[in-house]
C-alpha positions as CSV (number, residue, x, y, z in Angstrom):
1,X,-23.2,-6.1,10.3
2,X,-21.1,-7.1,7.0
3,X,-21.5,-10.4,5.7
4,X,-18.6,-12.7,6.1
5,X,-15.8,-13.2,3.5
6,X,-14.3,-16.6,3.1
7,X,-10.8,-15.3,2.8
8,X,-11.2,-13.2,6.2
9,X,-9.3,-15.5,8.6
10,X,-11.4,-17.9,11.3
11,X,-12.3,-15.5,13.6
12,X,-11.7,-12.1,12.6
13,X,-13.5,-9.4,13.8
14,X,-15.3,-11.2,16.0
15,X,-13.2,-11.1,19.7
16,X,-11.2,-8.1,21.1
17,X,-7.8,-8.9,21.4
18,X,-6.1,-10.1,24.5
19,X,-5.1,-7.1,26.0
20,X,-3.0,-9.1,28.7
21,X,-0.9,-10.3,26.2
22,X,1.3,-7.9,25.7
23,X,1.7,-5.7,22.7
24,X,2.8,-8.9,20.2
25,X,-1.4,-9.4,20.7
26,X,-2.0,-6.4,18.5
27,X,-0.6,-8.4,15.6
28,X,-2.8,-11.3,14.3
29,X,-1.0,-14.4,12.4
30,X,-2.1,-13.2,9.3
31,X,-0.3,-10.1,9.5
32,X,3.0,-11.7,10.2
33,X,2.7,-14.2,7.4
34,X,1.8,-11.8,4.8
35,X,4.8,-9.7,6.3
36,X,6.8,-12.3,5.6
37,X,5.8,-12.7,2.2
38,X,6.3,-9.1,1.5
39,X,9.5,-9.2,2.5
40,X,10.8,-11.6,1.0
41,X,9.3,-10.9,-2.2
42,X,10.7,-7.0,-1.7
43,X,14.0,-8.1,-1.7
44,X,13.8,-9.6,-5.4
45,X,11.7,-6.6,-6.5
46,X,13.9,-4.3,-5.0
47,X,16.8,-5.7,-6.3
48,X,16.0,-5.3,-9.6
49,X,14.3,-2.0,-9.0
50,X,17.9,-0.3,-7.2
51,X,20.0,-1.1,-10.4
52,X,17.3,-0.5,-13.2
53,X,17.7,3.3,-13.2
54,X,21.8,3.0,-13.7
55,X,21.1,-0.1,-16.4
56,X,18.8,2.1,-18.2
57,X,20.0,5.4,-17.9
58,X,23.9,4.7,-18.2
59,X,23.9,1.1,-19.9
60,X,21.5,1.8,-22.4
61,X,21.7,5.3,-22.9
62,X,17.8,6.4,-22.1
63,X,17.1,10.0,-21.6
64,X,15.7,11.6,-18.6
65,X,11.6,11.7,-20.5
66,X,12.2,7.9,-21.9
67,X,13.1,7.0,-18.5
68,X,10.2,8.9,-17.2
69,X,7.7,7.5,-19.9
70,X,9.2,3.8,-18.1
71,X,9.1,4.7,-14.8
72,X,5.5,6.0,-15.6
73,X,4.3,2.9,-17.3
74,X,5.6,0.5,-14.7
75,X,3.5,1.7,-11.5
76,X,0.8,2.8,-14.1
77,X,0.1,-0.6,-15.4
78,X,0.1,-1.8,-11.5
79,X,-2.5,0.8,-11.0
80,X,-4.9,-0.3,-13.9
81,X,-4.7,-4.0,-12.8
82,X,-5.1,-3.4,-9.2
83,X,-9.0,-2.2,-9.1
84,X,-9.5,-5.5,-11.1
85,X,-7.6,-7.5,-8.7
86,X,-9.6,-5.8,-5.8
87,X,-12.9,-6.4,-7.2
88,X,-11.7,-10.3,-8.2
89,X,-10.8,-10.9,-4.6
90,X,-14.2,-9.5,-3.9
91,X,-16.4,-11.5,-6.3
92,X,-15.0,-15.2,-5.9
93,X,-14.7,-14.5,-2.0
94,X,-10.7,-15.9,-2.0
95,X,-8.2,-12.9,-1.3
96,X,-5.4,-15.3,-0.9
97,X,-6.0,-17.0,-4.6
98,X,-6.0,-13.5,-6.2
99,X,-2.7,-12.4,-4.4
100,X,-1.4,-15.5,-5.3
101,X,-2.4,-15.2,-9.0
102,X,-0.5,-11.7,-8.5
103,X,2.8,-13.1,-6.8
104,X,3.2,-15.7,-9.2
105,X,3.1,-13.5,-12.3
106,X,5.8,-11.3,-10.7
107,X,7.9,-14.3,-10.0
108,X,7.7,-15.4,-13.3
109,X,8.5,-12.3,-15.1
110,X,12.3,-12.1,-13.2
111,X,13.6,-14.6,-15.1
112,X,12.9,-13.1,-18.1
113,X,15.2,-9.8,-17.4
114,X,18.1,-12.5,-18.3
115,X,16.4,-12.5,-21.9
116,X,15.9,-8.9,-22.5
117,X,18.7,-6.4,-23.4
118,X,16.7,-3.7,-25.2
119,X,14.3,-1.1,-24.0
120,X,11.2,-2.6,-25.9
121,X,11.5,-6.2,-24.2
122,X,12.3,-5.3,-21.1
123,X,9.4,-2.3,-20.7
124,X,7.0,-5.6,-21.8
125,X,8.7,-7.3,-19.1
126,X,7.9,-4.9,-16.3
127,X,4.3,-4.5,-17.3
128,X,3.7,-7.7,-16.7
129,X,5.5,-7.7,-13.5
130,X,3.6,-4.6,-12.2
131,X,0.3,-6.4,-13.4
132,X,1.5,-9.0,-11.1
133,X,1.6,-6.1,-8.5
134,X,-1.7,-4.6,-9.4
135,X,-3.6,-8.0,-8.8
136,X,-1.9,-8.5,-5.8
137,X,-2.0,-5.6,-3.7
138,X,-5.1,-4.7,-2.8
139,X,-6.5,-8.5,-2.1
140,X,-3.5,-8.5,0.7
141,X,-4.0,-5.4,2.3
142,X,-7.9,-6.6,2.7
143,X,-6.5,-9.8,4.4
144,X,-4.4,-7.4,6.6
145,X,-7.6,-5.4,7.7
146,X,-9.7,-8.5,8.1
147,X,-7.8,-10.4,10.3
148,X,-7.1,-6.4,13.0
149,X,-9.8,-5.4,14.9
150,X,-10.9,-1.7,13.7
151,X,-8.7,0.0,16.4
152,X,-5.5,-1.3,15.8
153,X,-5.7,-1.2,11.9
154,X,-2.7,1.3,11.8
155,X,-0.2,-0.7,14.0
156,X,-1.3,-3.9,11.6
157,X,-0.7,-2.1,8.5
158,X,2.6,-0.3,10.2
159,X,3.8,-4.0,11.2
160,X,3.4,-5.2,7.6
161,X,4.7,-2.6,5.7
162,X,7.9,-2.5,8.2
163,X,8.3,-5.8,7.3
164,X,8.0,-5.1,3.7
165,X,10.6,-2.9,4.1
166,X,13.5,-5.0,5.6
167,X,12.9,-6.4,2.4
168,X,13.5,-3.3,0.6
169,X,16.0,-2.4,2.7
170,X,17.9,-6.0,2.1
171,X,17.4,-6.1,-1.6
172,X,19.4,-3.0,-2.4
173,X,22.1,-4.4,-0.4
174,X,22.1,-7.7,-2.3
175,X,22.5,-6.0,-5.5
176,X,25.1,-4.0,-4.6
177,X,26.9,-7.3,-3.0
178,X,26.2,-9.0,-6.3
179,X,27.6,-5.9,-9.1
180,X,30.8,-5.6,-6.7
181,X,31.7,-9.6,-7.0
182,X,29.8,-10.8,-10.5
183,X,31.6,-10.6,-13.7
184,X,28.1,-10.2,-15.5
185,X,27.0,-7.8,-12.8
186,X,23.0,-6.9,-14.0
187,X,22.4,-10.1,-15.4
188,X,23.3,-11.9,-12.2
189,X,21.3,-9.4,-9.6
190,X,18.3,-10.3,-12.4
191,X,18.6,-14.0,-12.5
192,X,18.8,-14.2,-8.1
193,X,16.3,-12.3,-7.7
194,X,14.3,-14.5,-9.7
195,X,14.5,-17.5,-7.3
196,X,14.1,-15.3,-4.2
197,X,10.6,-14.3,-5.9
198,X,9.9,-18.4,-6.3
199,X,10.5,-18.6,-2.8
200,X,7.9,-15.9,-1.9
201,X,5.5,-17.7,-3.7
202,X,5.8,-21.0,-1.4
203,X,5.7,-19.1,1.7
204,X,2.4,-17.9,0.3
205,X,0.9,-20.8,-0.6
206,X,2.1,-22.9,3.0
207,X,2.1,-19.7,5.5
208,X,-1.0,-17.8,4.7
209,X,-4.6,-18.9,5.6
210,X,-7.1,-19.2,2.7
211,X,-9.9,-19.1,4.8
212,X,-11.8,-21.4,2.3
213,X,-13.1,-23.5,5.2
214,X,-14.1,-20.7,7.8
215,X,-17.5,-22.0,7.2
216,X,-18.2,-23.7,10.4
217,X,-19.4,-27.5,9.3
218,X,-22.8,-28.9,9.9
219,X,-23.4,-30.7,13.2
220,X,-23.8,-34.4,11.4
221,X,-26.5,-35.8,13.6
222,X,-28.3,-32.9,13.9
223,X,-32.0,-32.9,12.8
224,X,-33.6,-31.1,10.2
225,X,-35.1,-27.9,11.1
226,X,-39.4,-27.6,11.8
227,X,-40.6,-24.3,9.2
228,X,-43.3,-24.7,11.6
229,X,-41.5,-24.6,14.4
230,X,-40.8,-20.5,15.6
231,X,-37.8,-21.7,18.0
232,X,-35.8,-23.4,15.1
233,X,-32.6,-21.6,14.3
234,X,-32.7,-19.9,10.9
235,X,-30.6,-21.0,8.1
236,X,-28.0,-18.7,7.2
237,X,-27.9,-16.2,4.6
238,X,-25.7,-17.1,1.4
239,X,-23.7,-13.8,0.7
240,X,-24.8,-11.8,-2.9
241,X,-22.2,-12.2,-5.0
242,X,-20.4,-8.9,-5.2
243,X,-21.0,-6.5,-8.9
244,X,-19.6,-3.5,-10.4
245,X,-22.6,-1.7,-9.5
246,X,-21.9,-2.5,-5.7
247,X,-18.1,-1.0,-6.3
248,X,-19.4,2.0,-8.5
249,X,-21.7,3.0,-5.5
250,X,-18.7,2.9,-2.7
251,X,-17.7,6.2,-4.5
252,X,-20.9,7.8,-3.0
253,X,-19.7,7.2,0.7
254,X,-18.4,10.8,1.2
255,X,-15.6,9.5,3.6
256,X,-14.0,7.4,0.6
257,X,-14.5,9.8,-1.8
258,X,-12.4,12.8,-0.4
259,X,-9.5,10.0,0.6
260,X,-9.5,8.7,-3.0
261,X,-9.4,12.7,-4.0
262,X,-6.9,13.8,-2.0
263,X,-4.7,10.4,-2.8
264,X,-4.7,11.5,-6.4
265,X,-4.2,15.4,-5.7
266,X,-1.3,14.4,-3.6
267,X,0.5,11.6,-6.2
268,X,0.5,14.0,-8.8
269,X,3.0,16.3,-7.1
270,X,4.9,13.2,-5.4
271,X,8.0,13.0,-7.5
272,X,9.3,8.9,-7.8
273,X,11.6,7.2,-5.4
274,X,13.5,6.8,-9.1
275,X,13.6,10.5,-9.8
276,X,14.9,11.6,-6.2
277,X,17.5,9.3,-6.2
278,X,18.7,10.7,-9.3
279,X,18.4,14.4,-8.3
280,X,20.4,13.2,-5.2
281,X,23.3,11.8,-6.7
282,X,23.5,14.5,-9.1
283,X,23.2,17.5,-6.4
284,X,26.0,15.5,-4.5
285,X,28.0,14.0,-6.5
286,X,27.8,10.5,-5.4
287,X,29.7,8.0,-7.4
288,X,27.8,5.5,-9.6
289,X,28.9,2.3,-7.6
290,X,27.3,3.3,-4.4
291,X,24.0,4.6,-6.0
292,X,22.3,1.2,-5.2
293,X,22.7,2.0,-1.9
294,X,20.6,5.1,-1.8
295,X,17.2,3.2,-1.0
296,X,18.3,1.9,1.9
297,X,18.4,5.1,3.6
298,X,15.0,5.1,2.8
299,X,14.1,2.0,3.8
300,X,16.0,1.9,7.1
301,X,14.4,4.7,8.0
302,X,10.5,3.5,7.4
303,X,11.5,0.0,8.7
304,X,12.4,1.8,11.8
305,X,9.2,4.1,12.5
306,X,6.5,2.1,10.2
307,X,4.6,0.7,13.4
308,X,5.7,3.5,15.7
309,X,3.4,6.0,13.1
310,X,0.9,3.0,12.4
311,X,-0.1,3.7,16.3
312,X,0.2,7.2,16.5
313,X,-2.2,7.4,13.9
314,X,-4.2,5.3,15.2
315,X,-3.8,7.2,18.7
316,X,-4.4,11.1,17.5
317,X,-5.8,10.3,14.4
318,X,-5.0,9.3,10.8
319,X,-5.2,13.1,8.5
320,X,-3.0,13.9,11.1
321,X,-0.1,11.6,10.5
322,X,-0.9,11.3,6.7
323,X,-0.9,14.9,6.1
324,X,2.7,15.4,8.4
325,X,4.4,13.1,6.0
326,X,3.9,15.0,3.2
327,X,5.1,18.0,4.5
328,X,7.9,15.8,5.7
329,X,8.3,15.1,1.5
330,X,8.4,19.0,1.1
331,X,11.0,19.5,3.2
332,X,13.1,17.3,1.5
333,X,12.7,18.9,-2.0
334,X,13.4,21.9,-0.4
335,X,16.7,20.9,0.5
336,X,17.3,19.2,-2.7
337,X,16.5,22.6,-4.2
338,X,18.1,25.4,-1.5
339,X,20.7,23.4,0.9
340,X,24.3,23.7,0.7
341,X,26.4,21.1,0.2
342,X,26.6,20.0,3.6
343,X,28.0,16.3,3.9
344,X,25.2,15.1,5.8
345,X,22.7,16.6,2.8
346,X,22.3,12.5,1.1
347,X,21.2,11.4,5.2
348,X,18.6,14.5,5.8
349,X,17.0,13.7,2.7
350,X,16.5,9.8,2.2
351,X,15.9,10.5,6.3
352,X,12.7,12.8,5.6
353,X,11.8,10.7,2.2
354,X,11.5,7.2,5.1
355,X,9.7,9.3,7.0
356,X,7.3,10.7,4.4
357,X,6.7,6.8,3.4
358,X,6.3,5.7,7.5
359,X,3.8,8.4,7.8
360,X,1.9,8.0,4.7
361,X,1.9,4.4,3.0
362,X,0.1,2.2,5.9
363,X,-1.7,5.2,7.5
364,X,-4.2,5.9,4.2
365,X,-5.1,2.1,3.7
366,X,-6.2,2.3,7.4
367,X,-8.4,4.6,6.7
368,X,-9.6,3.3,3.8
369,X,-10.5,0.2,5.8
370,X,-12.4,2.5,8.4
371,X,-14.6,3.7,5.8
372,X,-15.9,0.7,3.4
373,X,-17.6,-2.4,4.3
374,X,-15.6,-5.9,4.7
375,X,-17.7,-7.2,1.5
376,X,-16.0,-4.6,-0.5
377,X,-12.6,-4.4,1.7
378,X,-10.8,-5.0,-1.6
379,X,-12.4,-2.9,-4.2
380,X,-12.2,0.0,-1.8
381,X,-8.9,-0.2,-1.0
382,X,-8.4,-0.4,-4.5
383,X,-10.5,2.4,-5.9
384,X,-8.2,4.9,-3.7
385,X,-4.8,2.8,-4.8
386,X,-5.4,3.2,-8.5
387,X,-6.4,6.5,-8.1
388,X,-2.9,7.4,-6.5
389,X,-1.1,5.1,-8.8
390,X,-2.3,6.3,-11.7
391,X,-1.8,10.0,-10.7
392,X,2.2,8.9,-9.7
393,X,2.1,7.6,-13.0
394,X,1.1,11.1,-14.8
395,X,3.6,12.6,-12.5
396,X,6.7,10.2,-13.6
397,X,5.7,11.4,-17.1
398,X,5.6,15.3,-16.6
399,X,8.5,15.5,-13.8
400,X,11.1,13.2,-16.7
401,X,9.3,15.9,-19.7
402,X,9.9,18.8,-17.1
403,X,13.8,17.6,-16.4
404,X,14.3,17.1,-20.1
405,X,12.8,20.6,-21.4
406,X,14.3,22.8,-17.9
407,X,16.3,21.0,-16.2
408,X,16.4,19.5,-12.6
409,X,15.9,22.9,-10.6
410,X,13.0,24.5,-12.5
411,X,11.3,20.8,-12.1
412,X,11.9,20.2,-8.9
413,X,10.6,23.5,-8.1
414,X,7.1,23.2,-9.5
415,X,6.5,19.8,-7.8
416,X,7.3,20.9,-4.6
417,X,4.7,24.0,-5.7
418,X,2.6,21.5,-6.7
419,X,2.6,19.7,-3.3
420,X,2.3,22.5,-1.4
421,X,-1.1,23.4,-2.7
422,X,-2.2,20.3,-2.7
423,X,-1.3,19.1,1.0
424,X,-3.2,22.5,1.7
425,X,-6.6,21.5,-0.3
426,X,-6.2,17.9,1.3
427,X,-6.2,19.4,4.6
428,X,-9.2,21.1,4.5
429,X,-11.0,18.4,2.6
430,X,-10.4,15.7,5.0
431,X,-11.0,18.2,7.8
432,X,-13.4,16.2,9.9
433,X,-16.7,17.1,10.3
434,X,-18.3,18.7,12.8
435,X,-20.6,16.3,15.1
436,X,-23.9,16.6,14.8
437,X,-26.0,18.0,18.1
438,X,-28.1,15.5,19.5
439,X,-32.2,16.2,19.2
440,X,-33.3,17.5,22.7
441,X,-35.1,14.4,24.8
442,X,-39.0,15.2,24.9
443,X,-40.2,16.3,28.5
444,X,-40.9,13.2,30.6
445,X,-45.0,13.2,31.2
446,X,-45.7,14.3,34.7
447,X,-46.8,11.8,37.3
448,X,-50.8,12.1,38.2
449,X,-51.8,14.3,40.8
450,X,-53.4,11.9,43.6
451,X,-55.6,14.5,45.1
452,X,-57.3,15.1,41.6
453,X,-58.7,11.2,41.4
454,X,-61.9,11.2,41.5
């Protein structure tokens, strides 16, 4: 129905899968290796990523709205660059070149941390990582859906994501190995995680298909083909290259459009993983050296029910799942706002805030996926991404001027306000639509009467 992508792996899309396998045939070879990428380049991003709020905040003295304006800039620039990247992997047909292109620029940019001691280098330094990011993201995420047969889209993208997460969840724990035994704590979590993101790179490069030679090869004695002749095979089609036009005009399928509105609507109330660790150890108390630890709550948490809410989504549906976890994320302001000081207060929040991510983060590119066509996989998945991004990014920015001008309750308070109303308009615009009744079958013509022939 779609015409083929290069990049797609041999064979995707065309076969069920083996349903006598077991479950491990829900999970195509792709999926794995990309997983595997992810992971390991999570644990260099996420080592740099669990220190940089202490480095900036308490090493170099940034306030609360500079840290916001940062925080803001480095998923906003990911944002900008990732409907590029989407529409690159589209155009030149290669969605394992583009990623590439975007792993490499991340990998490169580690190394320069060791170089950077001021606010102005290093905020140069993390743009260029997150652009590294933005060109990757959405040309992997299209390999992911490529290579999964439409019904089993959610468990793929849960499967990759949990992946991605034992990264996250290792690369917090390496930097907090690292500051407890390094004399030169930052500069040493910044300079290993640096060749873990080389490493990433080459399991790219060996691991994942290309799919540059899916073509099948002509037969080499095979004869030329008779015009004349009606019974000769057709030759077939070249695929039109892909233009702006054709990603301007996804935005009229009505499916896409309310997923990309309620994405944005929804990440302008979803305060940053930054941000809530922050109100965490400051409505706890918890002491500066374990604060590196606090995403792995989080991540051990997603890691664990990822593919578990990947196939319940795909099982009951996907609104379902993706609109639970945000009232999972409400929840969790609330008790940063109202709890008492219970000791098991830090676990019942990064708890809910994994499960907000498990629920949420593979569930909406698999619906994405259901909606747009496997020419424009990439673009579409990036149209909703950089919509989301970009309204995370305006929320970094008004949640750190919000802290700075009324403090942490008074914030926190009007996001979770925020959320509320949105989760509510989200619900009833991705209600789903009503089917529509079938036109009654015309009256078969009765048979002739034999004692009227003549």
């Amino acid at each position: 129905m779609y015409l083929a992508d290069r990049s797609a792996p041999s064979g995707a899309k065309t076969a069920p899968p083996d349903r006598g396998s077991g479950r491990a045939s829900a999970v195509a070879p792709t999926v794995l290796a990309l997983g595997t990428v992810s992971l390991i380049t999570d644990i260099s991003s996420e080592m740099v990523t669990a220190v940089l709020p202490l480095y900036l905040i308490a090493g170099l003295g940034l306030s609360p709205l500079g840290f916001g304006a940062l925080d803001g800039v480095y998923n906003g620039v990911s944002a900008l660059v990732q409907l590029t990247g989407g529409h690159l992997a589209d155009r030149v047909r290669n969605h394992k070149l583009v990623a590439g292109i975007g792993y490499g620029l991340s990998a490169l940019c580690k190394p320069l941390l060791l170089l950077a001691h001021s606010l102005g280098p290093i905020s140069v330094i993390l743009a260029l990582e997150r652009t590294g990011k933005g060109l990757r993201t959405a040309p992997r995420d299209a390999l992911i859906s490529l290579s999964t047969p439409d019904e089993l889209q959610g468990r793929a993208f849960g499967v990759h994501r949990a992946m991605d997460t034992t990264g996250a969840l290792l690369g917090p724990l390496a930097a907090f190995l690292i500051l407890g035994v390094a004399v030169d704590g930052y500069d040493a979590v910044f300079g290993v995680s640096a060749c873990v993101a080389v490493l990433g790179v080459v399991v790219l490069m060996l691991f994942v298909p290309s799919g540059a030679g899916d073509t099948p090869p002509r037969p080499a004695a095979a004869p030329p083909a008779d015009p004349a002749d009606p019974a000769a095979p057709a030759a077939p089609a070249r695929p039109n290259p892909v233009r702006l036009r054709d990603a301007a005009a996804l935005l009229r399928l009505p499916r896409l459009r309310a997923l990309a509105l309620c994405a944005v609507l929804l990440g302008l109330t979803t305060v940053s993983d930054a941000f809530v660790y922050l109100l965490l150890q400051r409505r706890t108390g918890i002491d500066d050296q374990w604060f590196p630890l606090l995403p792995l709550g989080t991540a051990a948490v997603f890691l664990l029910l990822a593919v578990p809410a990947g196939a319940l989504a795909d099982r009951i549906g996907r609104r379902t799942v993706f609109l639970t976890g945000h009232a999972l994320l409400l929840a969790a302001y609330g008790l940063l706002l109202w709890a008492p000081d219970w000791p098991a207060l830090p676990y019942l929040v990064l708890a809910l805030h994994g499960m907000f991510y498990a629920a949420t983060d593979g569930v909406l590119p698999a619906a994405v996926a259901a909606t747009v066509p496997e020419s424009l996989r990439a673009t579409g998945l990036a149209l909703v991404g950089t919509g989301q991004a970009l309204a995370r990014f305006a929320c970094s920015l008004a949640f750190g001027g919000a802290w700075t001008l009324w403090g942490t309750g008074p914030a926190l308070a009007a996001a979770a306000a925020g959320l509320l109303c949105c989760a509510a308009v989200a619900g009833c615009v991705l209600r789903p639509s009503p089917p529509v009744p079938a036109a009654p079958a015309a009256p078969a013509p009765a048979p002739p009467d034999p004692a009227r022939r003549p």
